[in-house]
N, C-alpha and C positions, 0 to 999 in steps of 0.2 A: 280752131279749138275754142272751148268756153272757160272761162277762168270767173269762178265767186273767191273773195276776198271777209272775211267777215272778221271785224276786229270791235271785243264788246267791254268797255270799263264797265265795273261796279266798285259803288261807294256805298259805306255805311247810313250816308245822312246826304242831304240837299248840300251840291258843291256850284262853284260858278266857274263856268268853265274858260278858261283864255281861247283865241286863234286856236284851233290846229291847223298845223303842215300836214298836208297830204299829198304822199305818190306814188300814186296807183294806177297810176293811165300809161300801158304798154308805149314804148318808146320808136315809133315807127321809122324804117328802113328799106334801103330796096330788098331785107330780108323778111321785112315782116309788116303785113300790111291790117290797119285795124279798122274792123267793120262797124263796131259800135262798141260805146262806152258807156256805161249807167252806174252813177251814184249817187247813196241815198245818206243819210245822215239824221243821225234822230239822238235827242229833240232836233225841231227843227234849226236848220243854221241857214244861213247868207251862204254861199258859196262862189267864191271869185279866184280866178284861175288865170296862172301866168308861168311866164318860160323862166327860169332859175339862167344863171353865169353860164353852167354849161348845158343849155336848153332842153332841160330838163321842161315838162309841166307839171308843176305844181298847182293845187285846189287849196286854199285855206278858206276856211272853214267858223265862220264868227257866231257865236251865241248872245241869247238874251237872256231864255229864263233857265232855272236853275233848274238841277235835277239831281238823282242818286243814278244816272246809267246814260253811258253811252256807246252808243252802237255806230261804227261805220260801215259800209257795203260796199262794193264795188262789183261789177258783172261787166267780163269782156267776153267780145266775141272778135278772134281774129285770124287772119292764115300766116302761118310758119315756112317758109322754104329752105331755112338754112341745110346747107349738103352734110351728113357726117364728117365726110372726109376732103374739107375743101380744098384747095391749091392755090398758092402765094404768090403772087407776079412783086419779087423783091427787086427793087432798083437794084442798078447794078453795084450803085456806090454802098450799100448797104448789107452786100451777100453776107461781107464778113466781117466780125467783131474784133477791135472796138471798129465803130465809124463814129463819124462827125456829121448831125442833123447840120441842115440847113440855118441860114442867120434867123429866117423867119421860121422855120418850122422848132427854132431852141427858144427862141421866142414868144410863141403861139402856146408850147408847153409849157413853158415858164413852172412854177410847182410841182408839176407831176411829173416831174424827171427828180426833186428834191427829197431825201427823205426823211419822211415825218417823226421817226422815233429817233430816240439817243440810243447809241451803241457804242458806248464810250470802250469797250474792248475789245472793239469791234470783229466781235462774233457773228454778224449775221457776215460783214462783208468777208469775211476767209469764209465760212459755208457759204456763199455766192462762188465766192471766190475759187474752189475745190471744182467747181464747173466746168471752167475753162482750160481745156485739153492745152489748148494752146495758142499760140499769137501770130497771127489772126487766126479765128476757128470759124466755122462757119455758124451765123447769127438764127436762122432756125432752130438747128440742132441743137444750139445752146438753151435756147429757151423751151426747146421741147424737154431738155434734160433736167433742167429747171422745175419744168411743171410738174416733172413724174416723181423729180427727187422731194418734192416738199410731201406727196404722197408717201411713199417710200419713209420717209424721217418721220413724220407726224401722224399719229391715227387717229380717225374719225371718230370723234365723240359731241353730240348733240348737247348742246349746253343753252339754258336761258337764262342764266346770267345778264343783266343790263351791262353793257360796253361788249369791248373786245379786248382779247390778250395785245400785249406787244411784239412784237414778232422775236425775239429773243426768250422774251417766255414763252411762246412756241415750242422754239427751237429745245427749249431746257426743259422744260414740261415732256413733249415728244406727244403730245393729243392737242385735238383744238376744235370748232365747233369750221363749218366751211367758210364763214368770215375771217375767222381766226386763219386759216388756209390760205383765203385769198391774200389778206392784209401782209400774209408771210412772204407769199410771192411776189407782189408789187411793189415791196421794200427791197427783195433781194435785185430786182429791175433796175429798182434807181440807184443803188448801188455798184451798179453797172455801167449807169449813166442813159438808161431807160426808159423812155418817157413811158408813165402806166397810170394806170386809173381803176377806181373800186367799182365793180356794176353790180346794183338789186333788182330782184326779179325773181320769175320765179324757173322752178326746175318741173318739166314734165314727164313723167315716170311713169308711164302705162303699164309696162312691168313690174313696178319694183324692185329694178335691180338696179336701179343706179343708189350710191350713197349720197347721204343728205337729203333725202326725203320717207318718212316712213310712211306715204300711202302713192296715191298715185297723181301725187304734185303737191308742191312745198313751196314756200316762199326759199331763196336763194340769194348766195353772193359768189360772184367769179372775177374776174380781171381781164383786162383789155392791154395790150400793148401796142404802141405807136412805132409799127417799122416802114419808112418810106418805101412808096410803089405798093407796098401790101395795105398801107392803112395800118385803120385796127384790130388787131389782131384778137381773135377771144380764146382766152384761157379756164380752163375750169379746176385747177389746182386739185380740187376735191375728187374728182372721177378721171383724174390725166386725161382730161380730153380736150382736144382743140375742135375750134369751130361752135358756131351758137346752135348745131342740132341740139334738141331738148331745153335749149335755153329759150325763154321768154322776158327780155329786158326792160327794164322798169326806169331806170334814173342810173344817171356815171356820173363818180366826181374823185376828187383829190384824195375825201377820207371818208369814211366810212359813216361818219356821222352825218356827213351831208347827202345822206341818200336813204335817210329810214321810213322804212311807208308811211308811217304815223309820229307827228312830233307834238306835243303840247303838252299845258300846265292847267291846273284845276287850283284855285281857291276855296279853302274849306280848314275843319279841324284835321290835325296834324294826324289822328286814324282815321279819315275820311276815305281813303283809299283802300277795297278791298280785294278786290283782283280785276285778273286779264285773261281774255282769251281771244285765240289767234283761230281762224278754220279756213281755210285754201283747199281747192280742189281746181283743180286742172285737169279735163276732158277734151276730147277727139270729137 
């Protein structure tokens, strides 16, 4: 498939622009192999590219002269094999929940078993917590139940808002944007004792019927969970669906903020800043 990425500031007046973080270079695996990458960036920049904590590639992006616009591009071209309906070779020790990760693999997760928001009443963990049938249950089922129930509770609502909710405003709100969905799920994980992680990227929809994209491909966020023998696990909270068919992944991390395509700062007058526009297309 081909993926354009087109991402364009405009300013009122001549701004100077910082570094940007860029990540937009498809994340490759034995599910997905990428044939070429091209990007452009105007005005001109420096562009110098490296692996992030969790090997991530990252492109930043250095300027000289000043401008009122700027444009980044991206163009991939790559093959997708993920199955719809994969199947989980889960250790044994791990069928049924709770279990105990490894010294090194509690280790190796370190934060992403931790969870990032305050829940001082603690409402997300009793809504986790209402999951579990029972002791021990079996550790798919649970997180498959998991995945559908945040569907189920929360309804899809498209939001561009800069941040994300807290997963407890989520949960109290009952709508959220498919970050806001993801960030729900991988909270109610570590609450569990979880190891899990935010993934962006995008969502490919030749139909249009998947949610979270209104054409036929979006930029995206879904979750990954850490279950020994299986790996990691991919969840799409937003369309209850497991496995990375229709997924195309971009960057995974602890939170959310550490994985947005575009990150940077502009020097200029305080309305120097006049809008944003986003265009993705994802094709076969």
């Amino acid at each position: 498939m081909r993926i354009r990425h087109r991402t364009t500031y405009s300013y009122n007046g001549l701004v100077s622009l910082r570094p940007h973080r860029l990540m937009l270079r498809p994340r490759e695996s034995r599910e997905l192999r990428l044939r070429s990458m091209e990007l452009a960036v105007e005005p001109q920049a420096t562009v110098t590219w490296a692996h992030d904590v969790a090997g991530n590639i990252v492109a930043t992006a250095t300027f000289q002269a000043m401008t009122d616009r700027l444009v980044i591009e991206s163009l991939a071209e790559l093959e997708l094999d993920a199955v719809a309906w994969p199947v989980f070779d889960v250790a044994a020790s791990a069928i049924f929940h709770p279990f105990s990760y490894s010294t090194d693999e509690r280790i190796d997760l370190g934060g992403l078993t931790a969870p990032q928001y305050a829940d001082p009443a603690e409402r997300l963990r009793n809504w986790s917590q209402a999951f579990v049938r029972s002791t021990p249950t079996d550790t798919l089922a649970l997180l498959k139940d998991i995945n559908a129930g945040v569907a189920a509770w929360v309804s899809y609502q498209e939001r561009d808002d800069e941040g994300t909710q807290s997963p407890v405003e989520t949960l109290e709100r009952g709508w959220g944007s498919c970050r806001d969905m993801a960030v729900l799920f991988i909270e109610a994980m570590r609450t569990l004792g979880l190891g899990a992680r935010i993934v962006s990227g995008y969502l490919q929809n030749p139909g249009r019927e998947i949610v979270g994209s209104a054409g036929a491909g979006t930029t995206h966020a879904w979750a990954e969970v850490y279950v020994p023998g299986a790996g990691w696990i991919t969840f799409d909270p937003t369309n209850r669906s497991v496995g990375g068919a229709n997924l195309i992944p971009v960057a995974v991390g602890r939170d959310i903020r550490q994985v947005m395509p575009v990150v940077g700062e502009f020097i200029g007058m305080s309305d120097a800043f006049e809008a944003m526009t986003v265009e993705v297309s994802v094709r076969s």
